[in-house]
BABARO-113573 format. One record per residue (C-alpha): residue number from 1; residue in one letter; x, y, z. Coordinates in pm, 1 decimal, decimal comma. Layout:
<sites>
<site nr="NUM" rest="a" u="X" v="Y" w="Z"/>
...
</sites>
This chain:
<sites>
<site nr="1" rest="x" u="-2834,2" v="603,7" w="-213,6"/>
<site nr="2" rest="x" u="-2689,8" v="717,8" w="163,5"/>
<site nr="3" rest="x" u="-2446,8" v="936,1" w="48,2"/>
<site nr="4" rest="x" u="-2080,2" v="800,5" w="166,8"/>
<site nr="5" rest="x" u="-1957,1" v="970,5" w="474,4"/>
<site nr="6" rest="x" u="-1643,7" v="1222,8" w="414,3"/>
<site nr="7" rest="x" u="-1381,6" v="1063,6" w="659,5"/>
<site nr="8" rest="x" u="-1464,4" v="708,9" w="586,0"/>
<site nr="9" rest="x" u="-1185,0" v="620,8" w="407,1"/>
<site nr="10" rest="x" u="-881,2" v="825,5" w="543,9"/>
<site nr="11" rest="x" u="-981,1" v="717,8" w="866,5"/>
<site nr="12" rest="x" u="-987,1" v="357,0" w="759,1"/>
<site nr="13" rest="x" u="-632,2" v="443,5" w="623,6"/>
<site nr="14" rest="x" u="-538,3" v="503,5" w="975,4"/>
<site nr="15" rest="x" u="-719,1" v="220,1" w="1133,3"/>
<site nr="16" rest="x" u="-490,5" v="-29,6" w="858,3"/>
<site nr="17" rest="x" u="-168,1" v="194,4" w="957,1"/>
<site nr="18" rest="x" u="-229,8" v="181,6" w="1356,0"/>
<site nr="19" rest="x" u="-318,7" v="-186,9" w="1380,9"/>
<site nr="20" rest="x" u="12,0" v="-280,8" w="1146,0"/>
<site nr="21" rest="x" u="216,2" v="-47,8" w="1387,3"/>
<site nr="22" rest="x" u="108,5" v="-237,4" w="1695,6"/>
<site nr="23" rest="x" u="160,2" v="-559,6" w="1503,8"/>
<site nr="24" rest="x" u="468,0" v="-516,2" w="1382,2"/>
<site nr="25" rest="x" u="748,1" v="-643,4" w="1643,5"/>
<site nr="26" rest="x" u="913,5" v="-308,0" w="1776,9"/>
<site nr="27" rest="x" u="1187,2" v="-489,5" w="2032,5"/>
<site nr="28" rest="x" u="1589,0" v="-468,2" w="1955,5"/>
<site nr="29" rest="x" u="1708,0" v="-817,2" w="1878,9"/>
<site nr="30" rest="x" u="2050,6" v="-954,7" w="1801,1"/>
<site nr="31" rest="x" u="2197,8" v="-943,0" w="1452,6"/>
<site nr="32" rest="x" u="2106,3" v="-1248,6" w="1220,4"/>
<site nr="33" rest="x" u="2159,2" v="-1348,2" w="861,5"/>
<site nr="34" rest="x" u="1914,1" v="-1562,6" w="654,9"/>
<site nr="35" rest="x" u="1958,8" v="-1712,4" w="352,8"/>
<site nr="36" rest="x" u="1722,4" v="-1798,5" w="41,7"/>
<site nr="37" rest="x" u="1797,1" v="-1959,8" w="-277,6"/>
<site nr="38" rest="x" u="1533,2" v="-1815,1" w="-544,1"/>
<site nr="39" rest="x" u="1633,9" v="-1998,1" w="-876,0"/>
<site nr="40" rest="x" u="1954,7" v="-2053,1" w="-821,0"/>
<site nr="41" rest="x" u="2025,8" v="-1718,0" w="-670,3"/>
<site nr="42" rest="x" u="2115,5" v="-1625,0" w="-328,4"/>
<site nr="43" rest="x" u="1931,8" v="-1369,8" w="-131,4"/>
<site nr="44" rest="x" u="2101,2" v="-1280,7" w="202,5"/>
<site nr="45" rest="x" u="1884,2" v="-1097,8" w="478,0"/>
<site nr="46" rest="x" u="2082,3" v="-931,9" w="724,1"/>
<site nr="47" rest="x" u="1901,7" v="-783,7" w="1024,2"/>
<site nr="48" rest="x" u="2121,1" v="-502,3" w="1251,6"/>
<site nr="49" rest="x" u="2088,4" v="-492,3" w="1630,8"/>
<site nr="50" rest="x" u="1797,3" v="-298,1" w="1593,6"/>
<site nr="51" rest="x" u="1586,5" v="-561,0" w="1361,2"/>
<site nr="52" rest="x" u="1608,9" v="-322,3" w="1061,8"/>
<site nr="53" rest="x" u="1621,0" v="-606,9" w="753,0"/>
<site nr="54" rest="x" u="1908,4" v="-511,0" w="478,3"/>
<site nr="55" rest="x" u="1825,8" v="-750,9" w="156,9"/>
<site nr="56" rest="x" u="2145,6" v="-852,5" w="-66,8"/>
<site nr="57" rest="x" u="2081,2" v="-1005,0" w="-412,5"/>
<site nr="58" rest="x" u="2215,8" v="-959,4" w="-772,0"/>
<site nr="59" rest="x" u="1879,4" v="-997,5" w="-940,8"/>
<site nr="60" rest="x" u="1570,7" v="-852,9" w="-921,6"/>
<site nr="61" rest="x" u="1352,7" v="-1211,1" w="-876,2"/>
<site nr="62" rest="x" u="1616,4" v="-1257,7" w="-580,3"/>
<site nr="63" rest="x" u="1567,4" v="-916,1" w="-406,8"/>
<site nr="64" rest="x" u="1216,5" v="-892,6" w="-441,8"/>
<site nr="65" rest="x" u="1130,2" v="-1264,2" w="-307,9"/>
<site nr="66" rest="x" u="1332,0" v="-1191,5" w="-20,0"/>
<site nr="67" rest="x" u="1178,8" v="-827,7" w="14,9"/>
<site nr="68" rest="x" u="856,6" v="-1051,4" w="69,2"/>
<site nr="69" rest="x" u="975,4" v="-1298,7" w="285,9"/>
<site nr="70" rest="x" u="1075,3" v="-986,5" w="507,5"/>
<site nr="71" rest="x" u="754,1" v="-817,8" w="491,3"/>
<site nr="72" rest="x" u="566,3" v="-1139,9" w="559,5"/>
<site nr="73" rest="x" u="751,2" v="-1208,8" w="836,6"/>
<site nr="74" rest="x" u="766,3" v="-829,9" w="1006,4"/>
<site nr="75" rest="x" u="408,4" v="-746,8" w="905,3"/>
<site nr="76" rest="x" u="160,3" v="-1018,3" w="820,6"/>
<site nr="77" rest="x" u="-139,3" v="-894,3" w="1009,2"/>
<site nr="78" rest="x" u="-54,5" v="-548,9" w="817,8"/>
<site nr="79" rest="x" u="-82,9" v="-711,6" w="466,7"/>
<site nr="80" rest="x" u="-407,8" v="-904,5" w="574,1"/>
<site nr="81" rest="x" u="-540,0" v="-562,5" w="688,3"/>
<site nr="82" rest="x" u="-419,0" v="-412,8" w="318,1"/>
<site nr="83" rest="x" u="-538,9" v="-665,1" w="132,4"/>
<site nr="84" rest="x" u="-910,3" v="-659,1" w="295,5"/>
<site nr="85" rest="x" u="-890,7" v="-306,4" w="276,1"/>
<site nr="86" rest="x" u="-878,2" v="-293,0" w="-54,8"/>
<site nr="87" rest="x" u="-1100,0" v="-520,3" w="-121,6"/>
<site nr="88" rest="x" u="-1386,8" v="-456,4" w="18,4"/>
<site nr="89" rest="x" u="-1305,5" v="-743,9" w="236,4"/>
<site nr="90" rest="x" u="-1285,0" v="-584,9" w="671,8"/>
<site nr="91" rest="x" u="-1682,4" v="-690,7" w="721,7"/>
<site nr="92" rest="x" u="-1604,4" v="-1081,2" w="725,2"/>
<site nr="93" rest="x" u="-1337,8" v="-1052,4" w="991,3"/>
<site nr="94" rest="x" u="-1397,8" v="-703,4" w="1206,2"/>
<site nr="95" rest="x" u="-1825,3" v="-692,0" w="1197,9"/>
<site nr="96" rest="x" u="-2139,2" v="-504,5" w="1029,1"/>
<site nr="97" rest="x" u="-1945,4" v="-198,1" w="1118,4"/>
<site nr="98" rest="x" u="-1707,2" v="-226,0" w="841,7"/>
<site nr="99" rest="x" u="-1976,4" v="-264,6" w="622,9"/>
<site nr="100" rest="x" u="-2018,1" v="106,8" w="465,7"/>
<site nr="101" rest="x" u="-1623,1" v="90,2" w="407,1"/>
<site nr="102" rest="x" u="-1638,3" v="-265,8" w="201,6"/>
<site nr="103" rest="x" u="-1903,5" v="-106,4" w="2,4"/>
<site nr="104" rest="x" u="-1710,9" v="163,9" w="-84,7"/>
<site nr="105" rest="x" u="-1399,7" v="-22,4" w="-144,9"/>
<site nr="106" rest="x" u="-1591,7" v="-239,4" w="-398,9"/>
<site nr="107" rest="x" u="-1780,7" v="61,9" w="-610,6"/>
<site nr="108" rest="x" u="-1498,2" v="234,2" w="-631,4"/>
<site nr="109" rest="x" u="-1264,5" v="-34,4" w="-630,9"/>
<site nr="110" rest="x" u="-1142,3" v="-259,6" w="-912,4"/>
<site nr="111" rest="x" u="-1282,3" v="-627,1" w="-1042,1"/>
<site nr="112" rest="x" u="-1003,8" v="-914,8" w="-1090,0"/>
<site nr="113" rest="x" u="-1006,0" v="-831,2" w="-1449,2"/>
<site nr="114" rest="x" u="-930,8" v="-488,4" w="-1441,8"/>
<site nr="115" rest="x" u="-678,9" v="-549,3" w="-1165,4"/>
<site nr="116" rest="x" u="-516,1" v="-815,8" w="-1416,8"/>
<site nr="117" rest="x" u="-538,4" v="-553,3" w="-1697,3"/>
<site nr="118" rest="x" u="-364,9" v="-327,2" w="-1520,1"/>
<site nr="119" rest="x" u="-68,4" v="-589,2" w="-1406,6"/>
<site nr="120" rest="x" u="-82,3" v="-675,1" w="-1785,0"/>
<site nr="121" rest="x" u="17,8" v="-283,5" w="-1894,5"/>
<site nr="122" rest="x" u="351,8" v="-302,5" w="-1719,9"/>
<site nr="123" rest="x" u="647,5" v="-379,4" w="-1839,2"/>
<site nr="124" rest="x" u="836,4" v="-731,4" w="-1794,0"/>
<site nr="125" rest="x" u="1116,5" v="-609,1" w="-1548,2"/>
<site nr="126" rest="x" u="780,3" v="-442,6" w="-1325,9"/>
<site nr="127" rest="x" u="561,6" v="-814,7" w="-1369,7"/>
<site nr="128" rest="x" u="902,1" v="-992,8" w="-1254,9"/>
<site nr="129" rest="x" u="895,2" v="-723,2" w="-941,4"/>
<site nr="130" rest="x" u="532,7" v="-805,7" w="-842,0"/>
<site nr="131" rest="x" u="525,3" v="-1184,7" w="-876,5"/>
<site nr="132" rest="x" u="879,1" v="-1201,5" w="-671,9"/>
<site nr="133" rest="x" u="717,6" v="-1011,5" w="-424,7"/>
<site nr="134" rest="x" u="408,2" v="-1257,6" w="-400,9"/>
<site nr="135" rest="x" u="594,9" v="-1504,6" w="-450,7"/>
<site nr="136" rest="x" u="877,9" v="-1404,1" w="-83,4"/>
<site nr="137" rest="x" u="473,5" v="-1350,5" w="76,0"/>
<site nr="138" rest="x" u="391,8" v="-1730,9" w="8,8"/>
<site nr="139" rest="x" u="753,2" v="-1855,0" w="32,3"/>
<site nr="140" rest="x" u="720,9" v="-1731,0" w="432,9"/>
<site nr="141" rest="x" u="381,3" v="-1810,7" w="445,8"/>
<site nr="142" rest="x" u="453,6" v="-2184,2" w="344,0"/>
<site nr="143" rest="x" u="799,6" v="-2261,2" w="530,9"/>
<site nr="144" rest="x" u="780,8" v="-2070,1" w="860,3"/>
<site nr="145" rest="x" u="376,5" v="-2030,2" w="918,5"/>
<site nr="146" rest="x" u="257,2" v="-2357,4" w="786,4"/>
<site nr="147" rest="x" u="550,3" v="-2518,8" w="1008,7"/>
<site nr="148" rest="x" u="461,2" v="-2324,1" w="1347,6"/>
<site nr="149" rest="x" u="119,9" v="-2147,2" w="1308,4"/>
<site nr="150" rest="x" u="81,1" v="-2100,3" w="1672,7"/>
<site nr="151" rest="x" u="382,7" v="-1931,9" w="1734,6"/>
<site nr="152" rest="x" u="462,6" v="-1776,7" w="1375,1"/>
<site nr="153" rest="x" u="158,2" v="-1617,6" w="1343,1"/>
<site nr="154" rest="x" u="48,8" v="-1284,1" w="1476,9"/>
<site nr="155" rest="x" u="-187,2" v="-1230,1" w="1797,8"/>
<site nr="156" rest="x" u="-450,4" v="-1111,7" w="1562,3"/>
<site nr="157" rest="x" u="-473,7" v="-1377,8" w="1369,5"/>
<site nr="158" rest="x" u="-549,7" v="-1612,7" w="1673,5"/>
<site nr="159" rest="x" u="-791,8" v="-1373,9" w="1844,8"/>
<site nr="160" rest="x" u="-1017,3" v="-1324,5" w="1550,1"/>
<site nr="161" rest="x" u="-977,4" v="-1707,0" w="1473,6"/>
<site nr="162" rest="x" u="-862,7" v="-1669,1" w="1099,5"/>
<site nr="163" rest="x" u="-545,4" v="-1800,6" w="872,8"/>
<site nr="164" rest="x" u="-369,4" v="-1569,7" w="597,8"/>
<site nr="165" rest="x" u="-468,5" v="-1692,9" w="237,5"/>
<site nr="166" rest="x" u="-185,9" v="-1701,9" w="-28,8"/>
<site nr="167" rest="x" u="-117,1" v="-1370,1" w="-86,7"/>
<site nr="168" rest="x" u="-197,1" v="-1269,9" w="-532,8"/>
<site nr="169" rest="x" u="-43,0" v="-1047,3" w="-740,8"/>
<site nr="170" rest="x" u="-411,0" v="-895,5" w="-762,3"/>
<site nr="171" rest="x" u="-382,2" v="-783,6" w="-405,1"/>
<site nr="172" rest="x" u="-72,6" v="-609,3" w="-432,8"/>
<site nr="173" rest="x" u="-245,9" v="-443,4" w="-735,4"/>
<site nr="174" rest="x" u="-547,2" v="-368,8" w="-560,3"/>
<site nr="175" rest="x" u="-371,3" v="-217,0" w="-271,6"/>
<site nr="176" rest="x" u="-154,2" v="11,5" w="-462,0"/>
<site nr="177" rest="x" u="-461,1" v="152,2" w="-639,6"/>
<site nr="178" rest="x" u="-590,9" v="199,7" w="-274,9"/>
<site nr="179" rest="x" u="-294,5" v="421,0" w="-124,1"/>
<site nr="180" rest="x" u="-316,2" v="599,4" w="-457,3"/>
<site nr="181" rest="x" u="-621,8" v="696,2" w="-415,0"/>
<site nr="182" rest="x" u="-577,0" v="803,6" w="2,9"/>
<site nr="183" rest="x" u="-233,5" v="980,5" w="-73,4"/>
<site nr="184" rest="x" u="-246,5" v="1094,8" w="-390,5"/>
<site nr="185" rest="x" u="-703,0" v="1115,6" w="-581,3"/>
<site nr="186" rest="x" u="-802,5" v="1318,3" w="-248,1"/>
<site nr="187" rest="x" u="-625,2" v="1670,1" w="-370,0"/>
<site nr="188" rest="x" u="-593,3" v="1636,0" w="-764,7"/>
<site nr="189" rest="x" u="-358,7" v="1933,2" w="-756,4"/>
<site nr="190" rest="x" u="7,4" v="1778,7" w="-834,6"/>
<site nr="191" rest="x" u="31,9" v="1907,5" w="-1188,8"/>
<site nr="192" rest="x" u="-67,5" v="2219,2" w="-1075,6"/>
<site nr="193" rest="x" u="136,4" v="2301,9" w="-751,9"/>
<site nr="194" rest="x" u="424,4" v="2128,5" w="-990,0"/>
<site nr="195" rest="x" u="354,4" v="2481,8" w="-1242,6"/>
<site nr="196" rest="x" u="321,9" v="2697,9" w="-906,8"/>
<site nr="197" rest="x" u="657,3" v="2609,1" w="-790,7"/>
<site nr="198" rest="x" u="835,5" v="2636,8" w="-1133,7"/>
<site nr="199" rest="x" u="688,7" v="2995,6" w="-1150,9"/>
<site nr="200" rest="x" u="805,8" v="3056,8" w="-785,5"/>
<site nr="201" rest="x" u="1132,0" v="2913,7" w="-870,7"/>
<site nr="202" rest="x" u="1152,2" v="3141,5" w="-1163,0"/>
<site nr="203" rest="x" u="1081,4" v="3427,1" w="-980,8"/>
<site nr="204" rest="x" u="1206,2" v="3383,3" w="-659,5"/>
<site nr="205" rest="x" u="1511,4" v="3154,8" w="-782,0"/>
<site nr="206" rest="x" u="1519,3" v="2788,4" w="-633,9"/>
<site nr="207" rest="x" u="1587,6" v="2865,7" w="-231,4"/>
<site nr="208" rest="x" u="1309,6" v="3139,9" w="-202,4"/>
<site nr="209" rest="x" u="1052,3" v="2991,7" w="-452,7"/>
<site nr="210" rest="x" u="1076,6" v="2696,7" w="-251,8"/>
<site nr="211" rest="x" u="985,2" v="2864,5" w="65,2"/>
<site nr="212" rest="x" u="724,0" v="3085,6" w="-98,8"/>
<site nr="213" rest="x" u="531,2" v="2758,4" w="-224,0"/>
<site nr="214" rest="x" u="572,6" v="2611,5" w="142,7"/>
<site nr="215" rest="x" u="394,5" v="2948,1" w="254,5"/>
<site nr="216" rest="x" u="122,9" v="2880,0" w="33,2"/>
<site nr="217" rest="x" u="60,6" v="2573,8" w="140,7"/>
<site nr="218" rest="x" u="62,4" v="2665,2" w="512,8"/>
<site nr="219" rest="x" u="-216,8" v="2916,2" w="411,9"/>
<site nr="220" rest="x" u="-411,3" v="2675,7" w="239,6"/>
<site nr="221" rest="x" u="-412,8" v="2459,2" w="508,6"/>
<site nr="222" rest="x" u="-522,5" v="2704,0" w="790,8"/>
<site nr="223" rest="x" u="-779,4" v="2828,7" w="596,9"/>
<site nr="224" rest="x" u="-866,6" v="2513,4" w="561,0"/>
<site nr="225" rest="x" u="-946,1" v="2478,6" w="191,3"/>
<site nr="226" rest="x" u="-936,4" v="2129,4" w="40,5"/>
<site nr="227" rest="x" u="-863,9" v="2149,4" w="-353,3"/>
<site nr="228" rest="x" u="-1122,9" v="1946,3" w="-591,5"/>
<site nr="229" rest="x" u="-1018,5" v="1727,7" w="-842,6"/>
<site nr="230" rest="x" u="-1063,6" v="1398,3" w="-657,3"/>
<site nr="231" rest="x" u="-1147,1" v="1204,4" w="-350,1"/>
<site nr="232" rest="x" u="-1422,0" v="1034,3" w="-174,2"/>
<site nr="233" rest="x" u="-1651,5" v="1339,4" w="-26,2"/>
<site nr="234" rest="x" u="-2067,8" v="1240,1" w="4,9"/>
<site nr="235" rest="x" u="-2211,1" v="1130,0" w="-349,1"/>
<site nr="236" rest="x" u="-2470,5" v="1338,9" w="-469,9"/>
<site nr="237" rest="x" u="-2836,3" v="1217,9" w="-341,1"/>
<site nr="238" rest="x" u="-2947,5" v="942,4" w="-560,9"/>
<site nr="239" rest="x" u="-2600,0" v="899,1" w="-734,6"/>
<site nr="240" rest="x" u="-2350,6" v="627,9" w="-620,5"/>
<site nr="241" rest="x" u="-1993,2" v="696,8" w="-525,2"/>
<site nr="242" rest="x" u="-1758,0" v="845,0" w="-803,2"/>
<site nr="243" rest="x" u="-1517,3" v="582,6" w="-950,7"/>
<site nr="244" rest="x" u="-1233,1" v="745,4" w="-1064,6"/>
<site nr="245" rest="x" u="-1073,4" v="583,5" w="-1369,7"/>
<site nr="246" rest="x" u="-712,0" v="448,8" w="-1246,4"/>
<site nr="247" rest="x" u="-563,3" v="318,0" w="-1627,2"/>
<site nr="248" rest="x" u="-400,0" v="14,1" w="-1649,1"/>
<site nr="249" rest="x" u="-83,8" v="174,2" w="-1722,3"/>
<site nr="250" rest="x" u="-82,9" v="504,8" w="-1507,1"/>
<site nr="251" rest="x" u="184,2" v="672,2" w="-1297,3"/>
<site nr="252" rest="x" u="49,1" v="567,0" w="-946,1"/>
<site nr="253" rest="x" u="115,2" v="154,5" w="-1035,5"/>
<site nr="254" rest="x" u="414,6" v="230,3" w="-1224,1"/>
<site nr="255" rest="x" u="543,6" v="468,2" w="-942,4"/>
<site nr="256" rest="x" u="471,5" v="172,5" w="-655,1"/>
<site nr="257" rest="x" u="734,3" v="-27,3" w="-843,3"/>
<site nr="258" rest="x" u="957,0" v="240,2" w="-928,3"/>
<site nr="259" rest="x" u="1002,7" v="374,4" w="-561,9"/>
<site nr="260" rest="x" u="1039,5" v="-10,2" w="-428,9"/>
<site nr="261" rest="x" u="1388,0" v="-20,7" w="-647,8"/>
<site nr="262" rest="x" u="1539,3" v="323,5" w="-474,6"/>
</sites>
């Protein structure tokens, strides 16, 4: 098998994170307030003079659903990207070219079973987190898009001549296991530069052990060295692209949710 080029991925990474940037409407616009009601809750989005959305709610169905709504509506060409991404899914909309990333994103990737395993592993309050989330996505999707396509929807969307499909729990699933993967599979070393900087800290105390692991890591990468443990480097010939277990209930899933909350 062709073994899979080194840079493939990252720099599909920052094809997904330029084309959401130029998406995303950058303009100052004047302060608003919307309003939804998710199950008899109200969720009040409050954008500042700058656009920046601030999300009121006193439950976590509310918060999220309106967390959605906001993404959906700042960002929708940026989830489509995601999603495909992570799915093995660019080919059908960008060309052939995409092809050797798809292909990659599918061996390595996840099948909707696993995916659904993995949703299955976390705990209520995390489920209740994802399916609000999906559930803002569709909300937006459904009132404002389905209303006004040709003004609601992004540039992108008219130029390749596509709509945005309901947006699945499974995709927010299969995306997180995708930025794992970019920002966290490619070095393998946490655990271990964790023990480095408790034995700097140790030594050094907290201040200088601090700065003493930074120097470390400036020397590492000058010299260029790239730690194994991970990533998606060339296969060996004849041997198809390492799939690196993700369990249903690891950190990387578990942390998605927990950082959303902070």
């Amino acid at each position: 098998m062709k073994p899979v080029p080194r840079m493939l991925l990252p720099s599909l990474a920052c094809i997904v994170l330029l084309f959401g940037w130029l998406s995303a409407d950058t303009k100052a616009s004047s302060v608003s307030v919307t309003t939804l009601t998710v199950d008899g809750e109200t969720a009040t989005i409050f954008r500042d003079e700058f656009g920046v959305p601030h999300i009121f709610a006193e439950t976590n169905q509310a918060l999220f659903e309106a967390y959605g709504f906001t993404v959906a509506e700042d960002r929708l060409w940026q989830l489509e990207l995601n999603r495909r991404a992570a799915r093995g899914r660019l080919a059908e909309i960008l060309g052939p070219s995409f092809v050797d990333a798809d292909r990659v994103a599918r061996v390595t990737g996840y099948t909707d079973a696993e995916l659904d395993a993995q949703f299955a592993r976390l705990t209520a309050e995390e489920r209740e987190i994802f399916t609000a989330y999906r559930a803002g996505i569709n909300r937006y999707l459904a009132d404002v898009v389905a209303r006004d396509p040709l003004t609601k929807l992004p540039f992108e969307f008219h130029a390749l001549v596509i709509s945005p499909e309901p947006w699945s729990v499974q995709d927010s699933v299969a995306f997180g296991a995708f930025m794992a993967r970019q920002f966290g599979e490619v070095g393998g070393r946490e655990l271990k530069n964790q023990a480095l900087l408790r034995s700097l800290i140790d030594k050094y105390g907290a201040d200088q052990g601090d700065l003493q692991r930074r120097a470390v890591g400036q020397r590492s990468r000058r010299s260029g060295h790239c730690s194994s443990g991970g990533g998606h480097g060339p296969a060996p010939e004849g041997q198809a692209p390492h799939r690196r277990e993700l369990s249903p209930g690891s950190p990387p899933l578990q942390q998605m949710v927990q950082r959303s909350r902070r």
